[in-house]
C-alpha angles and dihedrals in degrees: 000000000000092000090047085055104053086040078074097041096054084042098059092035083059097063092068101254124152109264086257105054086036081060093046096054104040077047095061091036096059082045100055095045082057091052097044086048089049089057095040087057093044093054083040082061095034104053106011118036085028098059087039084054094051087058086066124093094230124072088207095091092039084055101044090042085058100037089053106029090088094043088047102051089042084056091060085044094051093045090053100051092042085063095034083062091050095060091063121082101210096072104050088088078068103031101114084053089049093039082054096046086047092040088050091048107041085056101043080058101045086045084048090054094045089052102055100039086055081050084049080062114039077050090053099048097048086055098057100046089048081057088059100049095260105118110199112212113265073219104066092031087061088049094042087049088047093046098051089043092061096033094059087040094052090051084043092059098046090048089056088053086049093062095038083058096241119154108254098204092054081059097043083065104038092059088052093057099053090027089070089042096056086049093063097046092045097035083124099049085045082042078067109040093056088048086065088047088051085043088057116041085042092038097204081172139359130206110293103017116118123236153152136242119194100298098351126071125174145130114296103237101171137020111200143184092257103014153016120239105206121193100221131211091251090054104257127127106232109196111198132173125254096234093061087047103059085052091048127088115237133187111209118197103187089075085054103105093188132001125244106213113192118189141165125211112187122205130198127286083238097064107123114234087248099065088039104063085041083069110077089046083054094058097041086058099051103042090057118148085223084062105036112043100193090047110099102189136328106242105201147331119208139162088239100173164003104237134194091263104003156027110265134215127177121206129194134182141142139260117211089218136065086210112128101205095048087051094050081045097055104030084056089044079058097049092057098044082054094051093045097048092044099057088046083066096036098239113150128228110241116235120179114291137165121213113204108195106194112189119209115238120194 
């Protein structure tokens, strides 16, 4: 290479030109070589490695041929114009300020290339335990990618003080200290992050599962690295932080395999026994799982009370579904077949009264 290098710059000396703009030129020459072999190795990625990728049973060396093709040929790029500088004079003078640009470039985009072929990866894995029926958290997968991503940068940036001959336990130190410093400012925002690790690991709740958090209930849409963001029922995104979350109780209703409905009808004190004891065999009839696909079973019927202003009966059965919006359908499905089979006997529904009974003195 070298001798391929000074081959251009005796041929350009050789045109009579004064040394400068002899420098300029072999300068932009060497530059634009790099640049022609940066683009030859892009369209090498592009249209070659890429289609013989595509031959292979896997998508993971599709992915990390297209995630690294662009780093790759700006690396070529960034390599050539570091030595077509060096060719100019002029710049010397400057040459340990251009060797650490160069130095900082070259491994902010090695360490971007790194990242996102390990993301490549994470990417890959999760898919193909999905594929087996494994499902890996969205969760863990956003803090693994974090992780990776400031674990390589960090390297990256020690790396960086290394060339530029900087003591590194000086540094290690250095970052302790502040590092416990920082600790102590941010504890609350650490408070939070721990708080994804424990939301993870314990899984309380998971993204996509509905539940509900004190007053609020909704869909969980993110799980982040401080805080939740929960899509609630009235249509409002509540973002709330992690660490509130894992002292909080929550009711999860995705982990419900059927749900339990409890309700009371009250008749009038006027029913006559008759009618009261047909009531249990009504609503037997009508929650019956032949009638009402999504009911499992009716559990029981009683006459459970004698209530201020009315006779009272509880009901339970189950639903074979966690859905919301079955369960409202068939519980209101129940309520008119009630209504309707009530006012066929003639039994009256109770609302609140009040009798007053006055006796006459004389």
């Amino acid at each position: 290479m070298a001798g391929f290098e000074q081959t251009i710059q005796r041929f350009i000396e050789n045109l009579g030109l004064s040394s400068t703009i002899s420098e300029i030129l072999t300068s932009i020459t060497l530059f634009a070589i790099a640049v022609l072999i940066g683009l030859v190795v892009y369209v090498i990625f592009k249209n070659y490695l890429s289609r013989w990728a595509e031959k292979t049973k896997t998508k993971l060396d599709d992915e990390i041929l297209k995630n690294i093709k662009t780093p790759i040929s700006l690396f070529i790029v960034l390599v050539g114009a570091y030595y077509s500088l060096g060719y100019l004079s002029f710049l010397r003078p400057y040459s340990s300020i251009l060797s650490g640009i160069f130095t900082v470039a070259e491994t902010l985009l090695a360490a971007y290339a790194v990242v996102k072929s390990i993301t490549v990866l994470v990417n890959w894995y999760a898919e193909k335990r999905r594929k087996l029926g494994k499902e890996l958290s969205e969760h863990l997968l956003f803090l693994l990618k974090k992780i990776v991503q400031a674990t390589v940068y960090i390297f990256a940036f020690l790396f960086i003080l290394h060339a530029f001959n900087i003591d590194l336990s000086g540094v290690v130190v250095g970052l302790g200290v502040g590092g416990i410093a920082i600790a102590l400012a941010i504890q609350n925002i650490l408070g939070d992050i721990f708080s994804a690790f424990s939301i993870y690991f314990d899984r309380p709740f998971e993204i996509g599962d509905f539940i509900v958090i004190g007053e609020y209930m909704g869909t969980v849409k993110r799980i982040g690295i401080k805080s939740t963001r929960i899509q609630l029922l009235q249509g409002e995104e509540l973002v709330i932080s992690n660490r509130e979350l894992t002292t909080a109780k929550i009711r999860n209703f995705k982990r419900m395999e059927k749900r339990r409905v409890v309700f009371t009808i009250g008749v009038t004190y006027d029913t006559p026994l008759e009618k009261l004891k047909k009531i249990p065999e009504i609503i037997r009839e009508i929650i019956n799982p032949e009638k009402l696909p999504d009911v499992d079973k009716l559990d029981r019927v009683h006459f459970k009370e004698f209530g201020p202003y009315s006779l009272n009966f509880e009901i339970v059965y189950y639903l074979k579904t966690r859905d919301y919006m079955k369960y409202m359908d068939t519980q209101q499905a129940i309520n008119f077949a009630i209504k309707e089979a009530f006012e066929k006997e003639g039994i009256e529904m109770a609302f609140p009264t009040q009798t007053i009974y006055l006796s006459k003195t004389s």
